[in-house]
C-alpha positions in Angstrom: 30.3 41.4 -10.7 28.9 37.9 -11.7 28.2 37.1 -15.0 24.2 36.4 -15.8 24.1 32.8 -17.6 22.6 33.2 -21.2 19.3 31.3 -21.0 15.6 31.0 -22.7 13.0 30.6 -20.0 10.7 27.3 -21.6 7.9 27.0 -19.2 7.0 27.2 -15.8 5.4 24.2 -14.1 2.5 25.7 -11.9 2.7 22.7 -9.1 3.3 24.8 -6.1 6.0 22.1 -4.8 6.2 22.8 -0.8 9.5 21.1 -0.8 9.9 20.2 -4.6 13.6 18.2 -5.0 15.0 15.5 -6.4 14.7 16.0 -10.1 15.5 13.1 -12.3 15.3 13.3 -16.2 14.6 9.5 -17.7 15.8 10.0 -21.7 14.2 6.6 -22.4 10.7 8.0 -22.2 11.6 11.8 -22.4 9.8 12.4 -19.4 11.0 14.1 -16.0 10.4 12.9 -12.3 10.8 14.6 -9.3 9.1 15.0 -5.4 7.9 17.2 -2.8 9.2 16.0 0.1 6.6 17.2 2.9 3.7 16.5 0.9 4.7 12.5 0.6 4.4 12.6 -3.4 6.2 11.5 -6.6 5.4 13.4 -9.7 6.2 12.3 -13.2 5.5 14.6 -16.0 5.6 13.6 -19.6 7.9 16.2 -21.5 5.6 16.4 -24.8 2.1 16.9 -23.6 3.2 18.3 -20.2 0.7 15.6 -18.6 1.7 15.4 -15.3 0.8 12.1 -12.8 1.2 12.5 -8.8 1.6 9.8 -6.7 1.0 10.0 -2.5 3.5 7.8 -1.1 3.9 6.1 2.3 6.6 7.6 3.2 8.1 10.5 2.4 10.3 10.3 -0.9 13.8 12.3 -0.3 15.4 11.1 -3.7 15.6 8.6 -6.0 17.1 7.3 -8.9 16.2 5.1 -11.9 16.3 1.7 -12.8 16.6 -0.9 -15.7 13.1 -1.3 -15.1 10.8 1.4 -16.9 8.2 3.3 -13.9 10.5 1.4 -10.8 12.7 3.9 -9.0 15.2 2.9 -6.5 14.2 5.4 -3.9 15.8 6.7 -0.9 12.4 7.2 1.7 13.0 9.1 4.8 14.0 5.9 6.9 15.8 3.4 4.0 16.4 2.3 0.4 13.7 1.0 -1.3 12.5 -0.2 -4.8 9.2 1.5 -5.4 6.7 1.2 -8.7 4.5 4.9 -8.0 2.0 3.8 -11.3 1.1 0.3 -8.8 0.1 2.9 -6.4 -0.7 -0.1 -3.6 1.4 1.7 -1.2 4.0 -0.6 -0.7 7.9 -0.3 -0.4 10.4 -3.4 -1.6 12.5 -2.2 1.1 16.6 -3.2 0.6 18.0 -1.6 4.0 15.6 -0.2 6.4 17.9 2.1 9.1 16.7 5.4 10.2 12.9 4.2 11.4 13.8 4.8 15.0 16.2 7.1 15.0 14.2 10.8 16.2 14.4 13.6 13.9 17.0 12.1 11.3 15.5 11.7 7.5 17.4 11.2 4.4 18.1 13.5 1.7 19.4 14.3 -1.3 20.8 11.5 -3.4 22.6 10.6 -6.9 23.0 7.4 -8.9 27.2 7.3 -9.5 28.0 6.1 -12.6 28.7 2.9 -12.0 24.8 2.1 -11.3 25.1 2.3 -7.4 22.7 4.8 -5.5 23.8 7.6 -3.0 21.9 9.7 -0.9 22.7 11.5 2.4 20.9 12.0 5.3 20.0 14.9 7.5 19.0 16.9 11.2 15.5 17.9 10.7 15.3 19.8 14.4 16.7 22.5 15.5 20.4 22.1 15.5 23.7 23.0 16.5 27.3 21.4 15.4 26.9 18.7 18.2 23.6 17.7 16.9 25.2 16.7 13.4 24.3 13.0 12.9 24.1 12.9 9.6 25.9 10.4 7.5 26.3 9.5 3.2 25.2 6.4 2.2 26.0 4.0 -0.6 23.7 0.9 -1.8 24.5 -1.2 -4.4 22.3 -3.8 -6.6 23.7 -6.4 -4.1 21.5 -4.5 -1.5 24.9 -3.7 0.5 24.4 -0.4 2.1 28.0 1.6 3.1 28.6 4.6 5.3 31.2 7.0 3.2 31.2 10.3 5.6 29.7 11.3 8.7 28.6 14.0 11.2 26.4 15.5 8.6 23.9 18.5 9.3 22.3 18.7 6.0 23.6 16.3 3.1 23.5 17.7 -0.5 24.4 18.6 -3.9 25.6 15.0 -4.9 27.2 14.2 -8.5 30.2 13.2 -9.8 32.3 14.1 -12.5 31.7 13.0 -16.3 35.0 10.8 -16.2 33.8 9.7 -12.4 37.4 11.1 -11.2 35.5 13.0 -8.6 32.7 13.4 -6.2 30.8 16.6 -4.9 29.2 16.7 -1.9 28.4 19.5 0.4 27.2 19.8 4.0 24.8 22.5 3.7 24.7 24.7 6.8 28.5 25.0 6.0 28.2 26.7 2.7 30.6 24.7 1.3 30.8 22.5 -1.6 33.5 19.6 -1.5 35.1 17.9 -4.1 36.4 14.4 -3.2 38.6 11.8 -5.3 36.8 9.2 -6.6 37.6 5.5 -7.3 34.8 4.4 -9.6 35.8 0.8 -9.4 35.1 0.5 -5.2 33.2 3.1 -5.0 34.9 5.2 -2.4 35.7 8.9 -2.1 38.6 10.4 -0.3 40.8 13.7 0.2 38.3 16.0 0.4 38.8 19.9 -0.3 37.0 22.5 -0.5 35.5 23.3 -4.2 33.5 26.3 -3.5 31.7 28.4 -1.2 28.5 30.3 -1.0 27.9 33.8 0.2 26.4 34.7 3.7 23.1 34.3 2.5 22.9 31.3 0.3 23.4 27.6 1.0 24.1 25.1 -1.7 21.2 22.6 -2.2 20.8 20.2 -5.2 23.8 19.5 -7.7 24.3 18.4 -11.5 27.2 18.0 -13.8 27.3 18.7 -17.5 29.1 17.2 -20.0 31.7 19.6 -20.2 32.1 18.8 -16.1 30.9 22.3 -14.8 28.9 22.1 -11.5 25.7 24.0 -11.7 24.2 24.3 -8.2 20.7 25.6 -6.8 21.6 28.2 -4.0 18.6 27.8 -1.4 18.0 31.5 0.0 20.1 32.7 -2.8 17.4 33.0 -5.7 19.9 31.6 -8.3 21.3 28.2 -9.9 25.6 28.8 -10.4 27.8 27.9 -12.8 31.4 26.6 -11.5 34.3 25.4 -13.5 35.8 21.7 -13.0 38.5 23.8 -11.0 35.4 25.3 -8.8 35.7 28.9 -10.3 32.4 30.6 -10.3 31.4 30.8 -14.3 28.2 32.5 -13.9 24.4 32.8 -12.4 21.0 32.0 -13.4 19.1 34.2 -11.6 15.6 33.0 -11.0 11.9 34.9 -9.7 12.1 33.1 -6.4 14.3 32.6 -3.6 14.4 28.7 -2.4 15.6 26.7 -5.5 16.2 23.1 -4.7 17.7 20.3 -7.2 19.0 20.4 -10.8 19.1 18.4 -13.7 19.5 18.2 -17.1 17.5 16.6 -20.1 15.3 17.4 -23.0 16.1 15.5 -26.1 19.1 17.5 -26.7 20.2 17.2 -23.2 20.3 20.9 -23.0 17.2 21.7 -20.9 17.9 22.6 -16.9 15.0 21.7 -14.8 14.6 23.2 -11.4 12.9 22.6 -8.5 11.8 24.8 -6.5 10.2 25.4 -2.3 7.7 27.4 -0.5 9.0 26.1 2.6 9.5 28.5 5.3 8.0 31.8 3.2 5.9 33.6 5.2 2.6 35.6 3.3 4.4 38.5 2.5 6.9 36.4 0.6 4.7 34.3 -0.9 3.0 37.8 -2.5 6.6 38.6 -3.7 7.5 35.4 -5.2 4.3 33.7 -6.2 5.9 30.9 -8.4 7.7 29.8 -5.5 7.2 25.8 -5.6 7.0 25.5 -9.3 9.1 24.0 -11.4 11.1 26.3 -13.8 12.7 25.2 -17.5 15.3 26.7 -19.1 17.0 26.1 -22.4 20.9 26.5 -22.1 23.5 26.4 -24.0 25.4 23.7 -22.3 24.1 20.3 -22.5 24.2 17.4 -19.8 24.8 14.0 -19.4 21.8 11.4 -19.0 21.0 9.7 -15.8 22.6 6.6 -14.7 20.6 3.9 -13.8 20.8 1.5 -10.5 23.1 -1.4 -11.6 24.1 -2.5 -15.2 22.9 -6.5 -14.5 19.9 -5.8 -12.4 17.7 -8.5 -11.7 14.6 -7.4 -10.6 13.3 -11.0 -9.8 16.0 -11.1 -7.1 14.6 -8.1 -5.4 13.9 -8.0 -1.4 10.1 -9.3 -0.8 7.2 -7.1 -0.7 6.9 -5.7 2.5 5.0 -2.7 4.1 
């Protein structure tokens, strides 16, 4: 029988997220960021007063991560990698690599800054799909703008992080219901060896991923109605059990780094499940006794004067 995780239930964000993901906590401001995919927004919610600001964006926002730069997010939109500032609100993108725009039914996904400042999201197969449809790939960018392919024949790419000591990558194909664990070499920025860290029951699939500082991997299940706690060795600590079934993306912050936020979907429910579960697509806060690690940010030298032209 699994363990429950001990944890105090802060608040519950009433935003009714169809595909909340992505959660990013920025300490410098104490304030959280995260986005619902299908609805093409960006919100970013001061922690204090619980003020919230959404942004509509023109194209659909899969993940992102933060930058030197306080409000500009290097952002990983459906078809690229892209610098985007949501408070300008002037719908534009300062696109670095533009590379999925023609390619039918492909979008990209989850994503992770590593700890060496470069951004890394995967992408995914949005129709109906078999193995032979898996065209998905990981991608790297770095403040250079140099964009690397790292694995391939992806269905679903998710629950990216990396280890506190950046010995090690996790990264998990989700239709597989497994999570990998890769070697890492911090320096190049490459992963290798992979084997398999853990895997989910029948009727969960492991979405979003973050590390803590003591390097357990908690992941949200999607379909599984729970976050889990793993070991570094991938042993299954415990569950954090939650009120609806389709939780999304993790992180960590507060100003004692011991706050999990977690997103949260309404995705696929039908009316009946929507009555059973009607906080599905908020955004739940727990307080926990472990305490995370605070976000990376894209590149230690960045210069944003150097950045790719304004472009639509």
């Amino acid at each position: 029988m699994d363990t429950k995780i001990k944890a105090e239930l802060v608040d519950v964000i009433a935003v009714h997220n169809t595909l909340g993901e992505g959660v990013v906590w920025d300490a410098r401001d104490q304030s959280l960021w995260w986005t619902d995919i299908l609805a093409s927004k960006i919100y970013h919610m001061d922690w204090l007063s619980r003020a919230i600001q959404t942004y509509t964006t023109p194209e659909r926002v899969c993940s992102f991560g933060l930058t030197e730069q306080a409000g500009v997010l290097i952002v990983a939109f459906e078809s690229g990698f892209g610098f985007y500032q949501p408070e300008q609100n002037i719908g534009q993108i300062k696109w670095m690599k533009r590379f999925l725009q023609n390619n039918a039914h492909i979008r990209l996904n989850d994503g992770r800054m590593d700890r060496q400042g470069r951004f890394w999201a995967g992408s995914m197969v949005e129709a109906e799909f078999d193995q032979l449809s898996a065209r998905g790939k990981l991608y790297s960018c770095d403040v250079a703008g140099n964009v690397g392919v790292h694995i391939s024949n992806i269905l679903i790419a998710n629950s990216l992080c990396w280890s506190p000591d950046s010995k090690y990558m996790y990264f998990a194909d989700s239709p597989t219901q497994t999570i990998f664990i890769y070697n890492f070499d911090p320096d190049l920025g490459i992963a290798s060896d992979p084997q398999i860290f853990s895997k989910t029951e029948a009727s969960a699939f492991p979405d979003g991923s973050d590390v803590d500082g003591q390097g357990n991997l908690w992941n949200a299940e999607w379909a599984g109605g729970r976050v889990t706690k793993y070991s570094p060795a991938g042993i299954r600590l415990g569950i954090l059990e939650l009120p609806v079934s389709q939780p999304t993306c993790v992180a960590f912050g507060g100003s004692e780094m011991n706050l999990l936020f977690i997103t949260t979907a309404r995705e696929s429910l039908c009316e009946a499940d929507l009555k059973k579960q009607p906080e599905a697509g908020n955004l739940f806060v727990y307080k926990m006794e472990n305490k995370g690690l605070t976000a990376p940010v894209f590149g230690r030298d960045i210069d944003h004067n150097q950045m790719p032209e304004m472009r639509k």
